[in-house]
C-alpha positions in Angstrom: -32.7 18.3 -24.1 -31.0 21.4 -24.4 -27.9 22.0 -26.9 -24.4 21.3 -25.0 -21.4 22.6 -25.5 -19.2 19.3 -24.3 -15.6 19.1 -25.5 -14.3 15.6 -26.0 -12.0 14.4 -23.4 -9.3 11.8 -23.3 -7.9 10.7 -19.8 -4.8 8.0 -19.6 -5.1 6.0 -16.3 -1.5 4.5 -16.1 -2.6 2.7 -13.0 0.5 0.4 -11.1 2.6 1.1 -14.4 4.4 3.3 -16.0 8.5 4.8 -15.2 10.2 8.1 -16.0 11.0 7.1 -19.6 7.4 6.7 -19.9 6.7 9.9 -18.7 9.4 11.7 -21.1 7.7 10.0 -23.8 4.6 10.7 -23.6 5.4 14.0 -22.7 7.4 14.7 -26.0 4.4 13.1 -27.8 2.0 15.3 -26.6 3.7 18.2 -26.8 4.2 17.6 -31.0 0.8 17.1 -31.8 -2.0 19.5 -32.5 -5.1 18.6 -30.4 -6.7 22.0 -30.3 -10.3 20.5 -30.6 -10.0 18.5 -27.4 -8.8 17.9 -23.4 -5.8 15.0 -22.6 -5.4 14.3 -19.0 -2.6 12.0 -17.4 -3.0 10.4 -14.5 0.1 8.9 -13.6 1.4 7.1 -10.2 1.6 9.5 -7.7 5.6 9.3 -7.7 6.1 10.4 -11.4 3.5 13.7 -10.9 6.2 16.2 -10.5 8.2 15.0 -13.2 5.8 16.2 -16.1 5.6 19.9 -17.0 2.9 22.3 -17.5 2.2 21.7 -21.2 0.1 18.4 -19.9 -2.8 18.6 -17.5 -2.3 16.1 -14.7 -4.7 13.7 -12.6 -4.5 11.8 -10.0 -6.0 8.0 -9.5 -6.9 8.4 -5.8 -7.7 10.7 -3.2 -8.2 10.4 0.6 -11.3 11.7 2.4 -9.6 13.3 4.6 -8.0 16.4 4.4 -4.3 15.2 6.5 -3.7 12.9 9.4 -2.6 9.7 10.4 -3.3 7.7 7.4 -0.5 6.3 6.3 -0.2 5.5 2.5 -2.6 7.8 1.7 -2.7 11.4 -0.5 -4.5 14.5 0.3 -6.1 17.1 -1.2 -3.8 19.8 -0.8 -0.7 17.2 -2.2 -2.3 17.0 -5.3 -2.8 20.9 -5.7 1.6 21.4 -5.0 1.8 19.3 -8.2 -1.0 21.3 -10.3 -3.7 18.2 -10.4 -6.6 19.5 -12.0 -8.6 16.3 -12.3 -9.2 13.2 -9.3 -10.4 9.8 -10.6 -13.3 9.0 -8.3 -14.6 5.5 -7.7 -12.7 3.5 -10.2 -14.0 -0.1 -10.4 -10.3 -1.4 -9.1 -10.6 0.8 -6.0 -14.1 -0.2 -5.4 -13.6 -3.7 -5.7 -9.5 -4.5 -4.8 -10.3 -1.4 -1.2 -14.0 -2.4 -0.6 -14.5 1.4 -2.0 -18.5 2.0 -1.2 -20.8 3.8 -2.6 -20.6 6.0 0.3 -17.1 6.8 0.5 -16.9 7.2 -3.4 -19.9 9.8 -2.8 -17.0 11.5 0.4 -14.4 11.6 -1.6 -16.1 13.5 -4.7 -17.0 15.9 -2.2 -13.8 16.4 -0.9 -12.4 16.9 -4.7 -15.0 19.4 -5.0 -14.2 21.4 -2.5 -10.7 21.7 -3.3 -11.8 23.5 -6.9 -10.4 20.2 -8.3 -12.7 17.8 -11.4 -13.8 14.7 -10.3 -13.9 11.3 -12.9 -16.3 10.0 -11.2 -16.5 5.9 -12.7 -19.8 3.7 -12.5 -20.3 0.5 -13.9 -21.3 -2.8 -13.3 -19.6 -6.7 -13.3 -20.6 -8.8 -14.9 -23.1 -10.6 -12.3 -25.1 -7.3 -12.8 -25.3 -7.0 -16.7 -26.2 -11.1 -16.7 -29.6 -10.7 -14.9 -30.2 -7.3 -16.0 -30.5 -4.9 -13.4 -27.1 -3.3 -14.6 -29.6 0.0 -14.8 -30.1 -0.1 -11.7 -27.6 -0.7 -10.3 -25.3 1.9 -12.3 -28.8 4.3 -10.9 -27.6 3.6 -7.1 -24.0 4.5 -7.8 -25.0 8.1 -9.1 -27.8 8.4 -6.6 -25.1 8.3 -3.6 -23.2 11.3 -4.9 -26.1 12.9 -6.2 -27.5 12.5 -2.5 -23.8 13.8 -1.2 -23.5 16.8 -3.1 -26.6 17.4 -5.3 -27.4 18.0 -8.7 -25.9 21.7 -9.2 -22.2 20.2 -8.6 -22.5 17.7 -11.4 -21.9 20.8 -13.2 -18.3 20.5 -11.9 -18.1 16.5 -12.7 -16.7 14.2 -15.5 -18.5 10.8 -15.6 -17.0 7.7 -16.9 -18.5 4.1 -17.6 -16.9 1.6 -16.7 -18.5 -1.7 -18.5 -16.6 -4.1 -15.9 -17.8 -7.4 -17.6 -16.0 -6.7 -20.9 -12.9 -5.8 -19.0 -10.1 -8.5 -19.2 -12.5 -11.0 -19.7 -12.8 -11.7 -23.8 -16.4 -10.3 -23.6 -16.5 -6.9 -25.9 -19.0 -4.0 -25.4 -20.2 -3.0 -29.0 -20.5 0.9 -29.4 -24.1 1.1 -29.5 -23.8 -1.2 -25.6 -21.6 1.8 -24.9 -24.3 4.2 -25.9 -27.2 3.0 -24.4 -25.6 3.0 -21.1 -24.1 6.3 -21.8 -27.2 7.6 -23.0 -29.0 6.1 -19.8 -26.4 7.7 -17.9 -27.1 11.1 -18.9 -31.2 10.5 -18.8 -31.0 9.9 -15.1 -29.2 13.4 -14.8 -32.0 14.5 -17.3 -34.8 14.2 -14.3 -32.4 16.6 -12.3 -31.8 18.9 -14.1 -31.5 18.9 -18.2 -29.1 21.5 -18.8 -26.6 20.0 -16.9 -27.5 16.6 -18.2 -26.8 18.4 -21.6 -23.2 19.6 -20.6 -22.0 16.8 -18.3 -18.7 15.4 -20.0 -19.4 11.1 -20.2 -16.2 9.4 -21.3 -16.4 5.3 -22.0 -13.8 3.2 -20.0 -14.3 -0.2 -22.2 -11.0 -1.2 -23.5 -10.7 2.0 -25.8 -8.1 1.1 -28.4 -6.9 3.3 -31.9 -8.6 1.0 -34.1 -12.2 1.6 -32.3 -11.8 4.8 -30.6 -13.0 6.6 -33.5 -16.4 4.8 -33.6 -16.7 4.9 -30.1 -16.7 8.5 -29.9 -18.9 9.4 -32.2 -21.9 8.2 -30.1 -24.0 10.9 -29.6 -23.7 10.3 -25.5 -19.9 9.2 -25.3 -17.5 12.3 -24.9 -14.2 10.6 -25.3 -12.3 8.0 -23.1 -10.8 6.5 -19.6 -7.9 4.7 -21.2 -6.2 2.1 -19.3 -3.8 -0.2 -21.2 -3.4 1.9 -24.8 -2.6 5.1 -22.4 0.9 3.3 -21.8 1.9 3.6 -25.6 2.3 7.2 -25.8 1.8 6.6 -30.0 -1.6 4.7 -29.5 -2.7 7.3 -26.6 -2.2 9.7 -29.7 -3.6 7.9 -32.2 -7.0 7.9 -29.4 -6.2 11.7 -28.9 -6.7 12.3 -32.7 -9.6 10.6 -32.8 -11.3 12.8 -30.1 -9.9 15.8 -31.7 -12.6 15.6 -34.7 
């Protein structure tokens, strides 16, 4: 494998939570700390995206397929770039599972984010029927082979991965950092076939519960390049504490 050049990266996926204290919070947070050796991205609820300023880069959870229309409760492209969106979470395991999201439309709507010059987080992962029999491999395999079929190899230049280890979410199960980096490191093999230099580079963040008391081990994997934080990205001081921990 060829030598990367990744730099860690630390999303906060505030999913159905968050208010405009929140948002002041974190913001004055971020903007006192000194993470020079790393990338933080907030992804907000739509409603609170204008209300940060351009000291903090900005994602969004969803995106449509389509560019405008009638589709009522949904948010285009060309919405996201007004508020300065740099980044699109792709395929999360609550949008697949709580909107029937296929593999299909997950594989649509990473092309749509890439042709609007935006960064897909493009999540895979399996439940925990999957990792129980043991075809989690595979079946983590067909998720990537969708998009890789969509948009092919040469845009997962433009891509951020993330695992998702759905069976140890909410359920008292734990992934252990070396579970973490096998499938990480599995992950980034099946790019490997494709084409290794991108393999090399591809940015693969872990989206397992990442808390300040394990974040540090976690990222020092050789195959896990920081975090999707759910839960801990709503306390902007253990967000930091994960921050600083990437910012090795």
């Amino acid at each position: 494998m060829q030598t990367n050049s990744r730099r860690q990266l630390v999303a906060g996926n505030w999913k159905m939570n968050g208010d405009k204290a929140l948002v002041e919070q974190m913001q004055k947070q971020l903007a006192g700390a000194s993470l020079k050796n790393m990338d933080v991205v907030i992804c907000p609820p739509f409603p609170y995206l204008g209300l940060f300023d351009s000291r903090v880069k900005l994602g969004s959870q969803n995106i449509s397929e389509f560019d405008s229309g009638a589709h009522t409760g949904e948010i285009s492209i060309a919405m996201l770039h007004e508020f300065n969106c740099e980044y699109v979470i792709v395929g999360h395991s609550e949008r697949r599972a709580d909107n029937n999201e296929s593999d299909e439309l997950v594989a649509k709507k990473v092309e749509q984010v890439l042709k609007a010059n935006l960064t897909p987080i493009l999540c895979v992962g399996e439940p925990e029927n999957v990792r129980e029999d043991g075809t989690f491999f595979d079946y983590i395999a067909a998720q990537l082979d969708a998009v890789l079929s969509k948009v092919g190899i040469n845009q997962f230049s433009k891509i951020v991965l993330a695992y998702e280890p759905i069976w140890a979410i909410g359920t008292g199960k734990t992934a252990s950092p070396a579970q973490a980096q096998e499938v990480h490191a599995f992950i980034r093999g099946c790019l490997v076939k494709q084409d290794d230099n991108i393999a090399a580079n591809i940015v693969i963040l872990y989206g397992g519960s990442v808390k300040g008391n394990n974040a540090q081990e976690l990222f020092s994997q050789a195959d896990v390049d920081g975090g999707l934080i759910g839960g801990a990205s709503l306390n902007p001081e253990d967000f930091l504490s994960i921050c600083q921990a990437a910012n090795q």
